[in-house]
C-alpha positions as CSV (number, residue, x, y, z in Angstrom):
1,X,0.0,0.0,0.0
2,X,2.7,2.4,0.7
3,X,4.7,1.3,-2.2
4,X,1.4,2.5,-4.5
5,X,0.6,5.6,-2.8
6,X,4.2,7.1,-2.5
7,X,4.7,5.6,-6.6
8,X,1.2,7.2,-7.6
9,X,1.5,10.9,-5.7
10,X,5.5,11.0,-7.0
11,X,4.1,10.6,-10.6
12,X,1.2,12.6,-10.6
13,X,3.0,15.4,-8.8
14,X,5.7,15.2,-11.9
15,X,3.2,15.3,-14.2
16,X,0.8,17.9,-13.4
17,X,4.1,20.3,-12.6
18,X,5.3,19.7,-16.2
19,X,2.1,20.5,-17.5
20,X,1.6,23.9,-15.3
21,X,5.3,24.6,-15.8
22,X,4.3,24.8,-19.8
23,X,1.5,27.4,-19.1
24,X,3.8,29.4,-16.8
25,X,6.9,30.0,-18.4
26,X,4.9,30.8,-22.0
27,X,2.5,32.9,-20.0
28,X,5.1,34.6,-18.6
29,X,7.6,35.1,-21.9
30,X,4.5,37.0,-23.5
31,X,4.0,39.2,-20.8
32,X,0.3,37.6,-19.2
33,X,-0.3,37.8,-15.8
34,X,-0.3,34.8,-13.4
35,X,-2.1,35.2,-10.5
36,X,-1.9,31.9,-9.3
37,X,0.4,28.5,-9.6
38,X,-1.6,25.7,-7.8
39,X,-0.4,22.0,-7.6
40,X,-4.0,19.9,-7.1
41,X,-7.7,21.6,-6.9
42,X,-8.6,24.0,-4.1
43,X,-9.9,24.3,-0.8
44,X,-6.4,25.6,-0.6
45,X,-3.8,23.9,2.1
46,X,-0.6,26.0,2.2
47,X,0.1,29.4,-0.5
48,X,2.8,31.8,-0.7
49,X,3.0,34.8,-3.0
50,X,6.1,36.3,-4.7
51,X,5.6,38.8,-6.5
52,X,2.6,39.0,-8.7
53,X,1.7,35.5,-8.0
54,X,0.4,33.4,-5.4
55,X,1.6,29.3,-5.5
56,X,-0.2,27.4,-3.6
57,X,-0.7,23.5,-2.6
58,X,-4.2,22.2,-2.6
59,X,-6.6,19.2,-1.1
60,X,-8.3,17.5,-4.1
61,X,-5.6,15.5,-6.6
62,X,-7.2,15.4,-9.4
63,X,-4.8,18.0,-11.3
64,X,-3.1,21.6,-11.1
65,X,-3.5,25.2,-12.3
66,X,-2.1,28.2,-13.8
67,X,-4.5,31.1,-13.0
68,X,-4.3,33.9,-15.6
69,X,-5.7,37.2,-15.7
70,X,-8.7,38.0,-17.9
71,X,-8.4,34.2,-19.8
72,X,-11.8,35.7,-21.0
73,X,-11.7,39.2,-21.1
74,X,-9.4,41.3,-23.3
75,X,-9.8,44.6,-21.0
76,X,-8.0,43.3,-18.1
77,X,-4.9,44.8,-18.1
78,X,-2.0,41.6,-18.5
79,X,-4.8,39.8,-19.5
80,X,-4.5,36.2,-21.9
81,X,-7.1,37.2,-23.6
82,X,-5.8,40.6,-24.7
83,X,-3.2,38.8,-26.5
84,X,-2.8,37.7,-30.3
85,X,-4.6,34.4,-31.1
86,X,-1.2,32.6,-31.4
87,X,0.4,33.7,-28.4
88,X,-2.8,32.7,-26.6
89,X,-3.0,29.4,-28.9
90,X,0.9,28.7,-27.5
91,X,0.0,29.5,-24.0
92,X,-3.1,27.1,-24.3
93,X,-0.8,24.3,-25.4
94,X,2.0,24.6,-23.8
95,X,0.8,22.3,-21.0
96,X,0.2,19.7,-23.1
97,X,3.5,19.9,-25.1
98,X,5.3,19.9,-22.1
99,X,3.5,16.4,-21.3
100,X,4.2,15.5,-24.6
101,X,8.2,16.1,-24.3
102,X,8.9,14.8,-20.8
103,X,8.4,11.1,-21.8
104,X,11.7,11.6,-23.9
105,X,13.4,12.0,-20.6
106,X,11.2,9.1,-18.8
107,X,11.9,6.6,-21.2
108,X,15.2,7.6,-21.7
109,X,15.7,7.4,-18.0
110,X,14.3,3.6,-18.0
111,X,16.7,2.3,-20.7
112,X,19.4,3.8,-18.1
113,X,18.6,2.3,-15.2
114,X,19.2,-1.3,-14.5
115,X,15.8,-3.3,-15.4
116,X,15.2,-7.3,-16.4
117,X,14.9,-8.3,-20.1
118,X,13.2,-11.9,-20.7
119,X,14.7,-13.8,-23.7
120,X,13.4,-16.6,-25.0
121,X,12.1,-18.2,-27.9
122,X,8.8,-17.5,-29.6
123,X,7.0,-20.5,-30.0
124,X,3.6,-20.6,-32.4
125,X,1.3,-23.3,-30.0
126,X,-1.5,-22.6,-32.2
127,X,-2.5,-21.2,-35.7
128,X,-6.0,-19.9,-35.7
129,X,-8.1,-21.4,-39.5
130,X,-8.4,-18.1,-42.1
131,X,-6.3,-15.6,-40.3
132,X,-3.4,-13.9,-42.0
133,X,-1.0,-16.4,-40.1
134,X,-2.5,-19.3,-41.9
135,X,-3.5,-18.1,-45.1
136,X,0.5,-16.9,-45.4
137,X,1.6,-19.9,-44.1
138,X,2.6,-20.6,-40.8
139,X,2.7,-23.4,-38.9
140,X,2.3,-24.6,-35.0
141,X,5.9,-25.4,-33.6
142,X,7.1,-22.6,-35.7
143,X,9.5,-19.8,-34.2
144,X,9.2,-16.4,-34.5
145,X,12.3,-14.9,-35.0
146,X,11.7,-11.3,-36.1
147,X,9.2,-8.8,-37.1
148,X,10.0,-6.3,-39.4
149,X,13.9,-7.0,-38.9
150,X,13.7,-6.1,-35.0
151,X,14.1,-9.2,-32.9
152,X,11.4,-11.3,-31.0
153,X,12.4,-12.0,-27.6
154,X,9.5,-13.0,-25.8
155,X,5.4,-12.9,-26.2
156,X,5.6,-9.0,-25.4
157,X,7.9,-7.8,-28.1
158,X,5.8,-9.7,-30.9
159,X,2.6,-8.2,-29.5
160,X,3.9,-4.7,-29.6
161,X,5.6,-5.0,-33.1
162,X,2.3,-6.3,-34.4
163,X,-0.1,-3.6,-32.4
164,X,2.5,-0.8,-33.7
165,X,1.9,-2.4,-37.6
166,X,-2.2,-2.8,-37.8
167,X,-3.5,-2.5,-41.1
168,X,0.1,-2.7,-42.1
169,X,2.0,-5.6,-44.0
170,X,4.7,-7.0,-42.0
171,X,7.7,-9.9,-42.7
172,X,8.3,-12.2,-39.9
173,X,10.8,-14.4,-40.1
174,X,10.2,-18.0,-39.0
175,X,12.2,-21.1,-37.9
176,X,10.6,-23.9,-39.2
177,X,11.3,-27.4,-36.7
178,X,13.6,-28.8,-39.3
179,X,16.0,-25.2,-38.5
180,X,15.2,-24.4,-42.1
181,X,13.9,-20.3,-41.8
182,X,11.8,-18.5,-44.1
183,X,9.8,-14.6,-43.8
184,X,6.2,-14.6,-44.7
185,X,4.6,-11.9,-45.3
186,X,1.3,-10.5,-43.6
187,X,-1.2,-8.1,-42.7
188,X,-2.4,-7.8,-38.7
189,X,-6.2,-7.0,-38.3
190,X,-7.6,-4.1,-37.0
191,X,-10.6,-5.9,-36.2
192,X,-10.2,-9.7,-35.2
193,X,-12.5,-12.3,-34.6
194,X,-13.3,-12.3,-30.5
195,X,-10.2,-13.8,-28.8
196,X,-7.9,-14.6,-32.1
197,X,-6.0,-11.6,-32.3
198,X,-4.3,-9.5,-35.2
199,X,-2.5,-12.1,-36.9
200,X,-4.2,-15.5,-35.4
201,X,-1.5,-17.3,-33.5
202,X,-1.4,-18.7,-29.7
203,X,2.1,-18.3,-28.8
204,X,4.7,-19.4,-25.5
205,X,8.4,-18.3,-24.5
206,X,10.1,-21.0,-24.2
207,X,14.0,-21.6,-22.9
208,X,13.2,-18.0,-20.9
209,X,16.3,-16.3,-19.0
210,X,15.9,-13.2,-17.2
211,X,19.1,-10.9,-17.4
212,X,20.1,-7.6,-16.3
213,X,20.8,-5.1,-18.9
214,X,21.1,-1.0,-18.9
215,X,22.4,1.7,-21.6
216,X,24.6,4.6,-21.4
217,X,23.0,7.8,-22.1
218,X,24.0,8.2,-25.8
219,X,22.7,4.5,-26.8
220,X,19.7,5.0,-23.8
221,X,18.4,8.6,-25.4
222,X,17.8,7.6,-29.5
223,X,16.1,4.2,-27.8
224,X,13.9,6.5,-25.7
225,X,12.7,8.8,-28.3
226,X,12.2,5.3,-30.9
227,X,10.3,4.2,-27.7
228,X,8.1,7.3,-27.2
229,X,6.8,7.7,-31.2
230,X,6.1,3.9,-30.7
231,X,3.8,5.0,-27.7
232,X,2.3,7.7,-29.7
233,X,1.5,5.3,-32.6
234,X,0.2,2.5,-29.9
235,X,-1.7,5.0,-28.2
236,X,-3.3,6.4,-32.0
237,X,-3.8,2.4,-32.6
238,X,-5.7,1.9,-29.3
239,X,-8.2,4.6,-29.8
240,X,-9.1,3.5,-33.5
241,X,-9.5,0.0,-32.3
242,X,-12.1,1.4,-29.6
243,X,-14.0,3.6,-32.2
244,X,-14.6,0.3,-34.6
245,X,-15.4,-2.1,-31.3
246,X,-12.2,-3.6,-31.6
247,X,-11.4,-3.3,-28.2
248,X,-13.7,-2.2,-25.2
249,X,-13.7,1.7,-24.4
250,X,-11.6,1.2,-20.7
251,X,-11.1,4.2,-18.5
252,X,-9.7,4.4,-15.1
253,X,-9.8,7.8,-12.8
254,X,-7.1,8.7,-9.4
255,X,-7.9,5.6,-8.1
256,X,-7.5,3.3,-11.0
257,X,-4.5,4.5,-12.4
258,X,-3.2,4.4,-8.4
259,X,-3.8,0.5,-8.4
260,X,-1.8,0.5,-12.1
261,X,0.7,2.4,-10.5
262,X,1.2,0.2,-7.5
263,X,1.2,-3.1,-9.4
264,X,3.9,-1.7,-12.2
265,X,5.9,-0.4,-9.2
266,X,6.5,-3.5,-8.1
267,X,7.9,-4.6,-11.6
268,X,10.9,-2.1,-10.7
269,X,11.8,1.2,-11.3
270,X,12.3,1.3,-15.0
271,X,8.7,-0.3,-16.0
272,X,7.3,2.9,-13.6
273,X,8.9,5.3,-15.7
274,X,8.0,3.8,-19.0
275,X,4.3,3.7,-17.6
276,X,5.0,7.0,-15.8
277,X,6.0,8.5,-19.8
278,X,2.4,6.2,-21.1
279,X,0.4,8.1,-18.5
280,X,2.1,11.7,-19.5
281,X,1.2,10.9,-23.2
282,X,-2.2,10.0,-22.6
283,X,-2.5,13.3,-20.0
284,X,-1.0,15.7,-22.8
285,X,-3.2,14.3,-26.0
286,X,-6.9,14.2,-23.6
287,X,-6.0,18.0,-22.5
288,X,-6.2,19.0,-26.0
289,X,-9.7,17.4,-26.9
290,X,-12.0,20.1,-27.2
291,X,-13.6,19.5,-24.3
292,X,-14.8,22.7,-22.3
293,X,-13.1,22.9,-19.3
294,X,-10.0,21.2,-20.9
295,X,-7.1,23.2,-22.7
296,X,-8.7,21.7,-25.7
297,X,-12.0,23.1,-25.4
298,X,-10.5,26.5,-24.5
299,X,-8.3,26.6,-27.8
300,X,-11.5,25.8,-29.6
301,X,-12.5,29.2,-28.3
302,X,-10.0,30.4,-29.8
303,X,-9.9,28.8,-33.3
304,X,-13.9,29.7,-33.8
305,X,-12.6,33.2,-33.0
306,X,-10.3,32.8,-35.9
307,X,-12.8,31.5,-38.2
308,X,-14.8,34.7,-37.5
309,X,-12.2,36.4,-37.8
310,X,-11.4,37.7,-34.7
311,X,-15.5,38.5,-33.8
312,X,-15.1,36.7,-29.8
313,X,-18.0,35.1,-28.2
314,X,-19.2,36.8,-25.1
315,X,-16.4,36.0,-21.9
316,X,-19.2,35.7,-19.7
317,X,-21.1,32.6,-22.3
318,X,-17.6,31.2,-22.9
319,X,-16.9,31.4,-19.2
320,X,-20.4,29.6,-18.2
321,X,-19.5,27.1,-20.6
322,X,-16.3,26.0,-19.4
323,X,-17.3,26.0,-16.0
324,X,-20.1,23.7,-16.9
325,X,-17.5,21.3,-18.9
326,X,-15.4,21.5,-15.8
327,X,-18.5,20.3,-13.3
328,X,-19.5,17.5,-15.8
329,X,-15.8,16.4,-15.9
330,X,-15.6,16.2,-12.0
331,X,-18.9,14.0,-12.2
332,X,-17.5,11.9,-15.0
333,X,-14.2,11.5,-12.6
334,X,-16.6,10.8,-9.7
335,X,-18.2,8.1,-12.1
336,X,-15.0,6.4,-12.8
337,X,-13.5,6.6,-9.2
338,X,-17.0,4.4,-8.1
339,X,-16.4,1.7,-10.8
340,X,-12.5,1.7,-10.1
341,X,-13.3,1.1,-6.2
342,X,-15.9,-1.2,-6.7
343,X,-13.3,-3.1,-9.7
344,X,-10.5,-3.0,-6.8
345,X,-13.2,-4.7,-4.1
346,X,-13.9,-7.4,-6.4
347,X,-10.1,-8.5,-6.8
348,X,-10.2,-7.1,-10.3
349,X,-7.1,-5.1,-12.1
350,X,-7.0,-2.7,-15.4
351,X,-3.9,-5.1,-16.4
352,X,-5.2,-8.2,-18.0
């Protein structure tokens, strides 16, 4: 329990300051007032003001803040909404860019520090009738040896190569039982058959060692930005495969990603990261939904502003409506946080 709760509020806090820190520092280098820096929603615990702005610490964990002067209304002096549409559109963003950047550290960081690689081989148990893997041609008791030229250590790295190439045609190269090796070529589904998966195959790793490895920083950086546009590309995969049914729409709020951190923190220090750099991902492309009450559905604002060129829609109606988008996201957090805490009473978890 500690283990999760220390793993979980270290993360959070790491994100949430990236993201503010983006809003700050642009707000700041164009010249808009911040009146206040907050780390988690108000009632407020603790503040301290230096110079024109208050930071302060707050109760409710569910994110941070950067309050600026006028966001609505052009005639407060300092005000973000005085400013051009693009320094208000890079202000807007910022926090999400920022969330978007700091997994090239994270994962960077993870190929750095010591972590355990499983290596095996990739055994094919079972070949499902009519899916790609048949119809090209492979066999049980084959071996998958690579995908796409990258090598196949164990069940995860075949998974992710094929998730990273839906719709896409991909060579894998196979060991036959006889030694003889051969590269088929296929296509992984977006939309499989319940249970089969992309390509069709039931697969083991067999012969399995588990060995220490870690990078120095010039070999562990170029690995942790090819590892954080693979995320990007997984995470793009994952939400076309909920739009067409492919998968189930999943979501998890504080508490549920809380359990996810605990059970990846006990995988070791490197895994965290990597899922601490997923989570940042996830938090910087969901902020820029236009969404009221999100950055996204603030820079929507903006971008219908621009359309009219430049006619605004009243501060108090664009006001009321993010403050409604911000009551119906609490409520749809509140939602969440019920099913995660009745998931976590059952004995369930978000990892399958």
């Amino acid at each position: 329990m500690l283990i999760t709760i220390v793993s979980f509020f270290v993360i959070i806090i790491v994100l949430i300051l990236a993201h503010e820190i983006g809003h700050f520092v642009t707000a700041r280098a164009t010249r808009v007032k911040v009146e206040e820096f907050g780390l988690f929603y108000p009632p407020r615990l603790f503040s301290i003001k230096r110079g024109e702005t208050r930071y302060s610490l707050n109760a409710i964990p569910l994110g941070g803040f950067v309050k600026m002067a006028g966001e609505e209304d052009p005639k407060e002096p300092g005000s973000l909404a005085s400013k051009s549409t693009w320094v208000r559109l890079l202000v807007l963003s910022a926090g999400s860019l920022m969330n978007l950047l700091l997994p090239l550290l994270l994962f960077s960081i993870a190929f750095m520090v010591p972590h355990n690689v499983v290596t095996g081989k990739v055994m094919i148990e079972e070949v499902d009738p009519s899916s790609p893997a048949a119809v090209a041609g492979i066999i049980p008791g084959d071996t998958i040896l690579e995908i796409n030229g990258k090598p196949a250590n164990n069940n995860a790295d075949v998974h992710r190569y094929i998730q990273l190439n839906l719709g896409k045609e991909i060579d894998m190269l196979i060991q036959h039982e006889d030694d003889t090796r051969e590269t088929f070529q296929l296509i992984p589904r977006w939309k499989p058959p319940e249970g089969r998966g992309a390509v069709g195959i039931r697969m083991l790793t067999s012969e399995a060692t588990i060995t220490k490895e870690h990078y120095p920083f010039w070999k562990a950086i170029p690995l942790g930005v090819t590892n954080c546009i693979e995320t990007f590309i997984l995470f793009k995969n994952g939400i076309v495969s909920m739009i067409i049914g492919a998968i189930p729409a999943t979501f998890a709020g504080p508490v549920g990603i809380a359990q996810l951190t605990g059970e990846v923190a006990r995988a070791g220090m490197s895994p965290l990261l990597e899922f601490a750099a997923f989570l940042s991902i996830n938090f910087g492309i969901i902020n820029l939904f236009p969404i009221p009450g999100l950055d996204g559905g603030r820079i929507a604002f903006i971008l219908i502003e621009w359309v009219r060129r430049g006619k605004r829609i009243a501060p108090r109606v664009e006001g009321l409506v993010h403050m409604v988008g911000f009551v119906i996201l609490i409520a749809f957090f509140l939602a969440i946080t019920y099913q995660d805490i009745i998931r976590i009473i059952s004995g369930e978890s978000l990892i399958p």
